[in-house]
N, C-alpha and C positions, 0 to 999 in steps of 0.2 A: 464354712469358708468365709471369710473375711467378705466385705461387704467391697474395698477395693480391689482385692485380687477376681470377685465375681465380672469387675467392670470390667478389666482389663482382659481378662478371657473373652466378655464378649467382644473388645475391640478387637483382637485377635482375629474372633473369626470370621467379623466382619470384613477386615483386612483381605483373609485370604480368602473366601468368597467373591471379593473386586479382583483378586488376582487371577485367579481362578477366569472368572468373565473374561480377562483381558486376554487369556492366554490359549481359550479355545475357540471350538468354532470355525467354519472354512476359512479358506486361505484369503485374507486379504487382497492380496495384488490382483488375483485375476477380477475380480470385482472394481478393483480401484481402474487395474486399467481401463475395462470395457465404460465406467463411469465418465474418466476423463476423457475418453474415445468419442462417446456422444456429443459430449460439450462440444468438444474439438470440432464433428461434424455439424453443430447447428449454427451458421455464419449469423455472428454479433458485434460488428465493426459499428463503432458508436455512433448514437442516435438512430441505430437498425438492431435494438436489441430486444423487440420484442416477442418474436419468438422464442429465444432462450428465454427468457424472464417466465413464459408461461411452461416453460417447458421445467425450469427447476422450481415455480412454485407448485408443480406436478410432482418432485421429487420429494416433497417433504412430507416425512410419514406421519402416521393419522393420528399416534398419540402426541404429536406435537399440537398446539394453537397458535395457528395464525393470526398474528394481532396486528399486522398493517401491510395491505397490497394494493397498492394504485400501479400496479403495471411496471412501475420504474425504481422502487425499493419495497422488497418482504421482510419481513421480521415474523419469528414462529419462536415458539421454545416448550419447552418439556413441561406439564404442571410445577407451580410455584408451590415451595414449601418453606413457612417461615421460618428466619432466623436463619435460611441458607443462600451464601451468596448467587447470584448467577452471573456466567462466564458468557459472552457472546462470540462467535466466530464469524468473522466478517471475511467479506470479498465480493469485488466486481465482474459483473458479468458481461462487460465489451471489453475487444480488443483494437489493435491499430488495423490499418487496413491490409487484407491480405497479401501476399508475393509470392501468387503462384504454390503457397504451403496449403492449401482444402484441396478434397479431404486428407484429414488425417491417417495415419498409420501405426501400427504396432511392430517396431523393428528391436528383436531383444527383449533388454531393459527396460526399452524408451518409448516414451509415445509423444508421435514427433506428429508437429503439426499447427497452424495461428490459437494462439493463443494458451499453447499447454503449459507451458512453465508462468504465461503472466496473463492470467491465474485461474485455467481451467482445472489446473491440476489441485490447484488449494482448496477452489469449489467440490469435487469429487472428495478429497479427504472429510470436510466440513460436513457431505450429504452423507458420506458412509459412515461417520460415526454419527449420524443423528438416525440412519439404517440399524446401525448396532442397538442404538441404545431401544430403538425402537422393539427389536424382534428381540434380545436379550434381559431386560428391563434390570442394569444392574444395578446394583447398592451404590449411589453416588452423592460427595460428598459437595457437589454442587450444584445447581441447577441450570441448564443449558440451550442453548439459542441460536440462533441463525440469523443475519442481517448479508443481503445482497442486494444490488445495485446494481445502477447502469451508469453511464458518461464518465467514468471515471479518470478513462484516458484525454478527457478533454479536460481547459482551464474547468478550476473549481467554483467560478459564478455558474456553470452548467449541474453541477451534482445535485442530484434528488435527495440527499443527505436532509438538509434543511428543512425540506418539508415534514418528513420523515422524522424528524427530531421533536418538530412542532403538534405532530398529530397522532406520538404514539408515548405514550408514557414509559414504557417499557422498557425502552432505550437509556433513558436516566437513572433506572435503577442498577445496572449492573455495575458491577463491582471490579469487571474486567474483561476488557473487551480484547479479543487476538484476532489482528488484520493478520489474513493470511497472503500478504504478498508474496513475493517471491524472494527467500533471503539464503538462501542454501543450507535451510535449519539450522539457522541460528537466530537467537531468539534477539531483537535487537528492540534496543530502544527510542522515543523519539521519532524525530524525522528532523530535516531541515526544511525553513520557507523557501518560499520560491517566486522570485519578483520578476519579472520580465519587463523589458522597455525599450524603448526608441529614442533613442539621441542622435540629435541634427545637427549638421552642420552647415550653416547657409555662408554662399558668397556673392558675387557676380559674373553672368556669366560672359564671355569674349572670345573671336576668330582668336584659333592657339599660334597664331604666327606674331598676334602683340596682347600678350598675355597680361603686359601692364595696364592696358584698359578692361582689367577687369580682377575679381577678387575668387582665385583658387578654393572653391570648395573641398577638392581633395587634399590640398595643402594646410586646410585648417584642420581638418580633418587627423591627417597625420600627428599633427606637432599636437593636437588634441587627448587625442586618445593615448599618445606618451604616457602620459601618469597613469591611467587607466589600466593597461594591460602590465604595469609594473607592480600595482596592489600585489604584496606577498600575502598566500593562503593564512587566516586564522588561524587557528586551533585554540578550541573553547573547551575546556572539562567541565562536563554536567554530570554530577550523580558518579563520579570514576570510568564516563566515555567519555573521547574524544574523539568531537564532529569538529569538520575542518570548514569555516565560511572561505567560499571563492565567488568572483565578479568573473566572467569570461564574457570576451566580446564574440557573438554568434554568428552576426551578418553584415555587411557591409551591403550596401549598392551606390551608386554613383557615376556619373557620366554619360553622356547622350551621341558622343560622335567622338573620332578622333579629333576633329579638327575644332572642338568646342571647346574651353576654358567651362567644366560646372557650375554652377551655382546652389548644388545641393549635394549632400552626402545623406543618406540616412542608414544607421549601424543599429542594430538588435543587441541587447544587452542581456545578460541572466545573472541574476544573483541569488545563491542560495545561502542565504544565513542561519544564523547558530539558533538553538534554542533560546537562547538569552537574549532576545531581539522580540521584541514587540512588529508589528506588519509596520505601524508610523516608525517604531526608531529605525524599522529597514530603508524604509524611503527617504528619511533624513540625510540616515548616513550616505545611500548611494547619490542624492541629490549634493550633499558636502565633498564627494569625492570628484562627481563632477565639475564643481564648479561652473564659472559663468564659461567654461569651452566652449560648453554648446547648448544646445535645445533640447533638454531632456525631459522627457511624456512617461511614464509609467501607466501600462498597459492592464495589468495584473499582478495579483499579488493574492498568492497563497499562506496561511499560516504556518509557523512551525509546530512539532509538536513536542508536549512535554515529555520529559522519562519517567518512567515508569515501573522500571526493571530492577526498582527495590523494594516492591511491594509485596511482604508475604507470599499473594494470589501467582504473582509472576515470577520469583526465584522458586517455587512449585512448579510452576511450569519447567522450567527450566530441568531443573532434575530429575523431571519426567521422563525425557529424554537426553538427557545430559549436554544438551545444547550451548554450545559459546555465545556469551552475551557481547554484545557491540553495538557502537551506535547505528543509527540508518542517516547513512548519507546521501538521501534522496527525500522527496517528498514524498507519504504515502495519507491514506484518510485518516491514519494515526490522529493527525495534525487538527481533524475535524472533530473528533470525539474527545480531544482532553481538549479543545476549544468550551466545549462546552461541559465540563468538569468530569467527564466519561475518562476513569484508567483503560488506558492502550497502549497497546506493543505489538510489534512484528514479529510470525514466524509464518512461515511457509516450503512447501518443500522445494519450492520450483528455484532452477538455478538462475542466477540475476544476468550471467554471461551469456543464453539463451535468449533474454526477454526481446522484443521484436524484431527478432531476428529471421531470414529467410527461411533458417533452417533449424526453427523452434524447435524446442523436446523438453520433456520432464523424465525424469529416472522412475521407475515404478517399485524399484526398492526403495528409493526417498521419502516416497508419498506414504509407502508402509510403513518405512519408522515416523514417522509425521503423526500416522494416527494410530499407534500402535501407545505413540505416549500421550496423544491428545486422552484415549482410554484408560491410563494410566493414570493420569491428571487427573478426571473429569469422576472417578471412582476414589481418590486417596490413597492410591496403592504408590507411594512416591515414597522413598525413603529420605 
């Protein structure tokens, strides 16, 4: 036999030996559920995440190496084999604070409960395929990883990311990194920044019966923020997405009494910009669009993230599951890892129209097809 046609038989069989893996073995969901069920029950409203933290780096099996745990970000992955990329599966383990949703529940489909769609449920897909590969050990055509964290739902001067960048090599090496946020399986790219501020409006204040001895802080205010709230939405193509930059005014407060003339207004600002925007050319521009109207402070400023979602590594993913690609119109850690030359993209199984919401829930059919091609993926069985 031909020395080609030998090779090709063995990719063959290789092939279907990954499929094979992918395709038996118990029933995913009731695993995934009972997985996401515990998260769900161990409360991790941020900066109180330390229980869970200890609890999933309990979860991670013994043929993985743990290569960085200070409490507040793990990193683990399967033995290294060179010349083979590694994929990372990222996600945060705090949520917002609860509302009456602990503990959780199994009703159905759904396991409803703080924080199952943003993003216990992407945590449990993440721990059961590194469960699978663990007790299956299948023929894989990549080499695979774990990264979790805390504070995520706070500003991102709080993320343990950084240190964690700084103190584990590991992190730099991969080849591609999947934030499992919450994206309703679809596999998106990017992210947008995320700038926040405080714009003032100062006047004088005065008795409201002679308004003239004095200078209307809510009336600068007004005539102010006119140009502001008329900015019409961007839309930026990166890579063939379209992510839409919007300014929204958030918060207003002002005035002390009826019978007072102000002398101060102070309005909350957000601005989520394109990938195509540098953190200074965001502040620029929101600084030029302000103008001298008023007082404006920029509080924070998160980065954008870059696309990704035409790399080899990640139209594979994609096909895995046959997932739609689009951009991510929010901020995710995405933003963090191609900061620092890390490929990332979002998939997850949990729905974005759930995320903290009283009446959270993730589908437990979702999370099976999630990791049903995360397996798919992670073996080469992808057509």
């Amino acid at each position: 036999m031909p020395r080609r046609s030998r090779r090709r038989l063995a990719h063959i069989g290789r092939r279907r030996l990954a499929l094979a893996a992918v395709t038996t073995g118990t029933d995913s969901g009731d695993a995934l559920a009972r997985r996401t069920l515990t998260l769900v029950n161990i409360p991790s409203v941020s900066r109180d995440e330390a229980a869970i933290a200890r609890a999933a780096s309990g979860m991670i099996p013994g043929s993985f190496t743990v290569h960085f745990d200070d409490g507040e970000a793990i990193v683990a992955s399967t033995d290294r084999v060179p010349g083979r990329p590694l994929v990372l599966f990222a996600g945060h383990l705090d949520t917002v604070p609860a509302q009456d949703n602990l503990p959780g529940r199994i009703e159905g489909d759904m396991v409803v409960g703080l924080g199952a769609t943003d993003m216990k449920g992407g945590l449990a897909v993440m721990l059961e395929l590194a469960a699978w590969i663990d007790r299956e050990d299948p023929v894989r055509s990549v080499d695979v990883g774990i990264v979790m964290f805390t504070r995520e739902e706070l500003p991102v001067a709080e993320s343990p990311l950084p240190a964690a960048f700084s103190a584990c090599p590991l992190l730099g090496e991969a080849a591609l990194v999947v934030v499992m946020e919450p994206t309703d399986n679809t596999l998106q790219g990017g992210c947008v920044g995320n700038l926040n501020a405080t714009l003032r409006f100062h006047g004088t204040s005065a008795h409201s019966a002679r308004p003239w001895d004095g200078d209307n802080a809510i009336a600068r205010a007004v005539q102010g923020l006119g140009h502001l709230v008329s900015v019409p939405p961007r839309p930026v193509e990166i890579e063939g997405l379209t992510f839409t930059e919007v300014i929204s005014l958030t918060c207003v407060n002002g005035g002390i009494a009826d019978n007072v003339i102000p002398d101060l207004v102070e309005c909350r600002v957000n601005f989520r910009f394109t990938p195509d925007r540098s953190m200074d050319e965001a502040r620029e521009h929101l600084h030029a669009v302000v103008g001298d109207a008023g007082e404006l402070e920029i509080t924070s400023v998160s980065p954008s993230g870059a696309v990704c979602t035409h790399l080899p590594l990640a139209r594979a993913l994609g096909r895995a599951g046959g997932f739609d690609v689009a951009p991510k119109q929010a901020w995710t850690p995405v933003a963090q890892f191609t900061e620092q030359g890390i490929p990332a993209v979002n998939l997850g199984p949990g729905a974005t129209r759930f995320a903290h919401r009283r009446d959270e829930q993730i589908s437990i059919s979702e999370m099976r097809r999630t990791l049903d091609a995360l397996k798919r993926f992670v073996t080469g069985a992808v057509d």
